[in-house]
C-alpha positions as CSV (number, residue, x, y, z in Angstrom):
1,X,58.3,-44.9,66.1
2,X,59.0,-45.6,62.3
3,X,62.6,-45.5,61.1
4,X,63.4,-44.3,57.9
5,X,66.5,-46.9,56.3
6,X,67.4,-44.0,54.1
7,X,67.3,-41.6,56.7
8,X,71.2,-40.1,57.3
9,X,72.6,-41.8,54.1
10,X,73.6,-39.8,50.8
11,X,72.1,-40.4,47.1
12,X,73.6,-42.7,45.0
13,X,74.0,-40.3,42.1
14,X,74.1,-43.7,39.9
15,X,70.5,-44.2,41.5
16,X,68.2,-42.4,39.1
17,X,65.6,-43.2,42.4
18,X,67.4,-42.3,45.2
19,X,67.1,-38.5,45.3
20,X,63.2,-39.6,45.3
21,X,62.9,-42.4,47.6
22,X,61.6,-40.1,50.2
23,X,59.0,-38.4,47.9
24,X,55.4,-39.4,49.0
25,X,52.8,-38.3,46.9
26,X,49.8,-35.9,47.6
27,X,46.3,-37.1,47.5
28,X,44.1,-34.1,45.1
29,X,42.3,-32.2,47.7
30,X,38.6,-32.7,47.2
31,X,36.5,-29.8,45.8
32,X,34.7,-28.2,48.4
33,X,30.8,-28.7,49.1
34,X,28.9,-26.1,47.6
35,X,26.1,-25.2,50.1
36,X,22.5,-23.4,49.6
37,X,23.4,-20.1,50.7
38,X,26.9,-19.8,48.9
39,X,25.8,-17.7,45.9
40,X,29.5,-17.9,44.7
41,X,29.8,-21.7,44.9
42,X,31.8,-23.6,41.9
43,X,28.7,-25.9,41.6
44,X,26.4,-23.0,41.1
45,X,28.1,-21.1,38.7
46,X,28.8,-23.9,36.8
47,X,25.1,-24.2,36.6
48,X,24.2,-21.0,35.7
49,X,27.3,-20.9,32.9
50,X,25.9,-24.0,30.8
51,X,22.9,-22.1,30.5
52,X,24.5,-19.6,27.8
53,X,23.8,-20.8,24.0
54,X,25.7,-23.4,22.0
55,X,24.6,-22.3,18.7
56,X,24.8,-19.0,16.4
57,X,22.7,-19.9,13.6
58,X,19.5,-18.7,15.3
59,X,21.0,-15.3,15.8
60,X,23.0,-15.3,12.4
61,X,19.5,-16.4,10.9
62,X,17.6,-13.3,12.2
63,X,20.2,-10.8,11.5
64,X,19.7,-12.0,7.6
65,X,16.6,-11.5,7.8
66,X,16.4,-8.3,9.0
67,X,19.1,-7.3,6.9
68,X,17.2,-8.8,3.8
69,X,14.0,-7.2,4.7
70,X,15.8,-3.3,5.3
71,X,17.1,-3.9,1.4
72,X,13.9,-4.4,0.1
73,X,12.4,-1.3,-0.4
74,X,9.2,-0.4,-2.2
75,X,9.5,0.0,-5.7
76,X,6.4,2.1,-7.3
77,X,5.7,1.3,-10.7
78,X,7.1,2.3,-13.9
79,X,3.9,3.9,-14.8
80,X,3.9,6.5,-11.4
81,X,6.9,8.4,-13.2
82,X,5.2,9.1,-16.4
83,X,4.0,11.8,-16.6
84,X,3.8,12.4,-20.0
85,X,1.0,9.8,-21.1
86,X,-1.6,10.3,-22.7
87,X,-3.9,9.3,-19.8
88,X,-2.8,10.9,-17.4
89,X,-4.3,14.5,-15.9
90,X,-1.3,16.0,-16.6
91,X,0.1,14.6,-19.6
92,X,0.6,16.2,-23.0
93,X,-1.9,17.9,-25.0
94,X,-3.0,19.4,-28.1
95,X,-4.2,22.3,-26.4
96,X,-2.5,25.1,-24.8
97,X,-4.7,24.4,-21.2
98,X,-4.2,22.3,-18.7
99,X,-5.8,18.5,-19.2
100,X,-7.9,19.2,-15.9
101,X,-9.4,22.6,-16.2
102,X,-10.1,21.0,-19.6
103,X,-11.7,18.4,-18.0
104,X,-13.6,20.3,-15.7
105,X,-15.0,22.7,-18.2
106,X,-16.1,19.6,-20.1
107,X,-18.7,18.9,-17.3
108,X,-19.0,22.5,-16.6
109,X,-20.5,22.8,-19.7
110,X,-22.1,19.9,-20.1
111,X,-23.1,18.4,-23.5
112,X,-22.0,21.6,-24.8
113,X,-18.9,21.9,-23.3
114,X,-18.4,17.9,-23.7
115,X,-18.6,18.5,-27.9
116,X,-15.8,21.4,-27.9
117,X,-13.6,19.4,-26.0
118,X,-14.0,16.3,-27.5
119,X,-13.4,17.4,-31.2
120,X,-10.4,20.0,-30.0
121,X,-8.4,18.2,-27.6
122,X,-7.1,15.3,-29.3
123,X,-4.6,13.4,-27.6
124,X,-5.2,13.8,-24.0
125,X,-7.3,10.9,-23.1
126,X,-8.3,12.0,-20.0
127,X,-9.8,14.8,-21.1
128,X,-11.6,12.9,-23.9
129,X,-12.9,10.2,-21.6
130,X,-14.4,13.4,-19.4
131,X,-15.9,15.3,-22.4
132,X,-17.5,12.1,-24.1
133,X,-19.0,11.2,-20.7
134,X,-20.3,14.6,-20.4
135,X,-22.4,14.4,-24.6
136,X,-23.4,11.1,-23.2
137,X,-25.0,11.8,-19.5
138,X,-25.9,15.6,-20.2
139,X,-27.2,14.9,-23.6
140,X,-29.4,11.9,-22.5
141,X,-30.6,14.2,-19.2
142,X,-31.2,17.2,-22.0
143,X,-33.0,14.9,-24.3
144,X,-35.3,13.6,-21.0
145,X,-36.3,17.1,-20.0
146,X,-37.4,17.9,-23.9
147,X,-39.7,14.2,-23.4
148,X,-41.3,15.9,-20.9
149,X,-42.1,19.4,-21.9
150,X,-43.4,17.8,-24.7
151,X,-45.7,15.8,-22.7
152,X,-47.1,18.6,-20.6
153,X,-50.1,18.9,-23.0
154,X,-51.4,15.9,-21.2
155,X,-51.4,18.3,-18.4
156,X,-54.6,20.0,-20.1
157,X,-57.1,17.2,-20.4
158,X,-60.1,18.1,-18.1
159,X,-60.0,15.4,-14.7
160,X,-57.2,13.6,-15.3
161,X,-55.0,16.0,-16.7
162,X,-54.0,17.5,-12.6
163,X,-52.5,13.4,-12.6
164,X,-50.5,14.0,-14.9
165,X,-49.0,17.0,-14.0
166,X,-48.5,15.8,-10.9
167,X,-46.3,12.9,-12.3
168,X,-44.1,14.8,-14.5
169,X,-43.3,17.5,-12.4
170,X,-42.2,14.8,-9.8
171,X,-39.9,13.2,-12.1
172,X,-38.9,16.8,-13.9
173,X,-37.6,17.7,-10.0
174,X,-36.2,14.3,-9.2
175,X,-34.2,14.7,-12.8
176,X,-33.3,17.8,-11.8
177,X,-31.8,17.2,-8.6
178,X,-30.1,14.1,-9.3
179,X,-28.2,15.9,-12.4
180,X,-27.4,18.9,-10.1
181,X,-25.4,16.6,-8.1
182,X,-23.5,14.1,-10.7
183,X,-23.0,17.7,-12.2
184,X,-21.0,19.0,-9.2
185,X,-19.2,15.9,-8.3
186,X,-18.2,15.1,-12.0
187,X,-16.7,18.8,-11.7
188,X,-14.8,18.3,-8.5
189,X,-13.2,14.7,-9.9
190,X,-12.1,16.5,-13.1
191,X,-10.3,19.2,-11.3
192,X,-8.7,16.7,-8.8
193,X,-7.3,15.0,-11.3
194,X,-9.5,11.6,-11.0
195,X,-11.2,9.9,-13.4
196,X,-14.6,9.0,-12.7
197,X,-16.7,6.4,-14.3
198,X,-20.7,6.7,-14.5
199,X,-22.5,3.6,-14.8
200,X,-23.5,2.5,-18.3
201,X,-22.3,6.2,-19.6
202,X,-19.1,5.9,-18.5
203,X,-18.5,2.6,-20.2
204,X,-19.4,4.2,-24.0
205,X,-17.5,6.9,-22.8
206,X,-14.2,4.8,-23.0
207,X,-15.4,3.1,-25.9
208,X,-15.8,6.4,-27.7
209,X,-12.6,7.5,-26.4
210,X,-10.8,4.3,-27.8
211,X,-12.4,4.7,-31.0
212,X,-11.3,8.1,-32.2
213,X,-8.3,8.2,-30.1
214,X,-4.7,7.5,-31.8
């Protein structure tokens, strides 16, 4: 049996230790072992918490980027707005029609048709382009079909003359059809609006167009 010395004796009030001297300190209890099936366990949910991200610049990153990419918005040219050029179908004219019945009739026409409008309408280029086309592709498929007729004599000369009637009225049916339907689609592009460039024809077509066009 230990005996206190202090034990039954009063503080010295001029020792600044003796209303301690019977203090004894506490040890720091120990953190409890986690174990495997204690889902609520300091060691696990310590775990599971330095898990969460450090950093905001990834997430700061993508959010300006996104944010960039809704603010860019597309921006059709200048060119889509005007309507009043002299290219376009439905830009200004010298003529009291519309640029693409203009155009239409220009093919409707043909070479005919292609001449009027040419020499009347004189600023829409559009309808220009389609009525210069139209002298130069009709014309050349009018001028083909005269070749021909003219050669039909050859058709007469006794037993070879069957040869050659056989040859032109191929090519007089193959010409035929194949104008029939550049014809028709040339017609439909005018009225839609859409120019439509022939091979070789087309290109003197502009050329013409450029020429005599202010």
């Amino acid at each position: 049996m230990s005996i206190n010395p202090n034990q039954g004796q009063k503080p010295d009030p001029n020792d600044p230790y003796g209303a301690y001297s019977g203090y004894a300190p506490q040890q720091p209890a120990q953190p409890a072992q986690a174990t495997p099936d204690d889902p609520y366990s300091s060691q696990g949910y310590g775990q599971q918490g330095g898990a969460q991200p450090t950093g905001g610049y990834g997430t700061g990153q993508q959010q300006q980027y996104a944010t960039g990419q809704q603010q860019q918005t597309y921006q059709p040219p200048s060119s889509a707005y005007n309507t009043s050029s002299s290219s376009s179908p439905s830009g200004s004219s010298t003529m009291s029609m519309n640029p693409r019945i203009a155009a239409l009739l220009s093919n409707a026409l043909i070479w005919i048709g292609g001449l009027f409008f040419f020499f009347a309408e004189r600023k829409n280029r559009f309808v220009r382009f389609n009525a210069a086309q139209s002298i130069l592709f009709f014309g050349s498929v009018s001028i083909t079909f005269e070749v021909i007729s003219l050669l039909g004599f050859l058709a007469a000369i006794p037993f070879i003359g069957w040869a050659f009637g056989i040859i032109f009225g191929a090519v007089h049916l193959v010409l035929i059809l194949g104008a029939a339907l550049v014809w028709a689609f040339l017609c439909f592009q005018a009225y839609r609006g859409v120019k439509t460039k022939l091979p070789y024809f087309g290109d003197y077509a502009e050329k013409l167009v450029a020429r005599f066009t202010r």
